[in-house]
N, C-alpha and C positions, 0 to 999 in steps of 0.2 A: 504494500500500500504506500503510494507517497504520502510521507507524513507532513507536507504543508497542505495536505487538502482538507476544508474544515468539515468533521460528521456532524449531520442533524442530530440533536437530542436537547431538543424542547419535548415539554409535556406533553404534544400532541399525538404523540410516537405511538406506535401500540405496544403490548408488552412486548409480542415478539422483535418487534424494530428495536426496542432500547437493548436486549437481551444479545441480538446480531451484533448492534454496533458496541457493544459493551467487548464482548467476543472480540470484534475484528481490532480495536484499539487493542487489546491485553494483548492478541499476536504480535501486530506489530511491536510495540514495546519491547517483545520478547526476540522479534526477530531484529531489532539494535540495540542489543543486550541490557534492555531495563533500561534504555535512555527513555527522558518523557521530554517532548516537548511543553513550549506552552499552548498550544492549539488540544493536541490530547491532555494536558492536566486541567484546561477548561472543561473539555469534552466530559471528563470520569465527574469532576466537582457538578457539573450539571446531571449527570447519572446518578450520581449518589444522592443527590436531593430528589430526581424524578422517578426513578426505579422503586422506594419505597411506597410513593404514595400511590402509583399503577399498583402496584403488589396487592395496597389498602383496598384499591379501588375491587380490584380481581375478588379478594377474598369476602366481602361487606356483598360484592354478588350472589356468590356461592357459598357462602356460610348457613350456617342452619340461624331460621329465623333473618336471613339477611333480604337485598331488595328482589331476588327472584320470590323467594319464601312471602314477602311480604305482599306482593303482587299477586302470587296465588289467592293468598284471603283476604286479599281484596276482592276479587275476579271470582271467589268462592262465597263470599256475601252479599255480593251482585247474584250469582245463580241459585243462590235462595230466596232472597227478597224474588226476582222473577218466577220460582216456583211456586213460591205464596200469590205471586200476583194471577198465573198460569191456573193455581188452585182454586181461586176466589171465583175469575170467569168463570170455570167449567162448571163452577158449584152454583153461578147464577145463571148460566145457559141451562139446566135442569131444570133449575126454578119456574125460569122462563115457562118452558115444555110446560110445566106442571099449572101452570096459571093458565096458558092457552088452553090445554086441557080440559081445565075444571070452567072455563068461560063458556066452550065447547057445547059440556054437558049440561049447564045451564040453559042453555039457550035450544038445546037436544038438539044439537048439530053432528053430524058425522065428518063432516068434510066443509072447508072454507077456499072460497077460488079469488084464488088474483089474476090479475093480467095475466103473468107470467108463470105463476106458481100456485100449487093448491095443497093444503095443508092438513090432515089426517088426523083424525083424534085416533090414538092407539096407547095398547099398555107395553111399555118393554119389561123385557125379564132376564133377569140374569140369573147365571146357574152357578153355585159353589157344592162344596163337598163336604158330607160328614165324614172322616177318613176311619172313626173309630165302627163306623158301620160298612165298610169298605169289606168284602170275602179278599183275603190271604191271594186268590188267582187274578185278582185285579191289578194287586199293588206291583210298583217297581221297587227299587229297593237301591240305595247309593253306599257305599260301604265308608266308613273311617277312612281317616289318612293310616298308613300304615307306616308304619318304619321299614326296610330293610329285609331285617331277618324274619318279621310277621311275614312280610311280603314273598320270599323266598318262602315259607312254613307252607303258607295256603297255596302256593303253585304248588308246591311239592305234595303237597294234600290232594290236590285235584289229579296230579301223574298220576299218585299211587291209586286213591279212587277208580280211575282208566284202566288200570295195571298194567302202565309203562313205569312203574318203580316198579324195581325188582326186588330192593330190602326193604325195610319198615326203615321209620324214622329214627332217628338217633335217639338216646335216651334223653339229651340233654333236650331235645326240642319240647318233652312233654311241656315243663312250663310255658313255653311262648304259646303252644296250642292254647292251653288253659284261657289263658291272657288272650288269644286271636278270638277266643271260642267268646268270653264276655264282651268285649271291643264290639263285636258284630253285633252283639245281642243290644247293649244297651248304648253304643252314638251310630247304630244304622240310620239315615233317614228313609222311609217311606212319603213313597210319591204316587199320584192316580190320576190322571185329567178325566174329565168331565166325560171325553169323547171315548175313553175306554173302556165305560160302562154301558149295561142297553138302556135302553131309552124307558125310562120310570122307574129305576132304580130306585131304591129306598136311601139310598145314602147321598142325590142328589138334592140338592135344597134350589128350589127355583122362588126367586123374590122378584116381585111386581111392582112396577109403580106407571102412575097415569101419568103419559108423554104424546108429544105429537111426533109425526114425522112428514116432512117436506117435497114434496116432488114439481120436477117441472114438469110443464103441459107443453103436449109435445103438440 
């Protein structure tokens, strides 16, 4: 490098830029055995005051709780207040329904026509589940997290079940069985939709309410 030519390093550098040219001056120097001019002992004095406070800048980004982190929960109590806001409409567009509805049946109307669009008094229904009235052939079934050597046990359990194990299990594994055998029992989740049942099932629960529905005139 010729040393009368002067390196950028003002603050405006990025880290990498100050880092390079911190680099290239320390070669040089080294390649005229530790001589310093005054252009590189400028260049380092402005390094050494601008290198820590990038550094500051760097880490206050990426620290925990710092301005990525603090931008998140900003941008994360923005997307709640909007979900409240999100929740509020949908909870008054029912309403709505529910008022046209009952104005409807007041007035013993089935149907109301506009221009454009005509309007349906109807009931909707939604369908949920009793799962504790669910038959055993219905349910799915999600198993624990397992660790490892469970994990290893119950495949080695299904081989030998097959009888592609040839020996039994080791003695040492009775306890994991033990331990796999309660895991299953008590954090399995059980799961059943709606649509995997017949139709009047005793353990679907179907809930009413007076709404309208909207269609355009063709």
């Amino acid at each position: 490098m010729n040393t009368s030519t002067a390196l950028k390093t003002d603050h405006k550098q990025t880290l990498n830029d100050m880092l390079v040219t911190k680099n290239i001056l320390l070669d040089s120097i080294y390649e005229n055995d530790g001589e310093v001019n005054d252009q590189q002992e400028e260049s380092l004095k402005l390094l050494e005051n601008n290198l820590p406070v990038k550094v500051d800048g760097w880490a206050w980004t990426l620290m925990k709780n710092g301005a990525i982190d603090k931008e998140i929960e900003l941008w994360q109590q923005r997307k709640d207040f909007m979900d409240e806001i999100i929740k509020t409409l949908r909870n008054g567009k029912d309403r709505l329904k529910l008022r046209a509805h009952q104005i409807m049946l007041m007035n013993n109307l089935d149907r109301l026509d506009g221009t454009q669009f005509w309007i349906k008094r109807d009931i909707g229904r939604t369908k949920s589940l009793m799962m504790d009235v669910v038959e055993d052939e219905y349910k799915k079934y999600e198993l624990p997290v397992l660790n490892n050597n469970q994990y290893r046990l119950l495949l080695n359990m299904v081989k030998h079940f097959n009888g592609t194990l040839k020996n039994d299990l080791p003695f040492d594994s009775i306890y994991a069985a033990i331990e796999l055998e309660e895991m299953i029992e008590k954090h399995k989740t059980e799961r059943c939709n709606v649509s995997d049942l017949p139709e009047g099932h005793c353990a679907i629960v179907i809930e009413e309410r007076p709404t309208v529905r909207v269609y355009a005139k063709r």
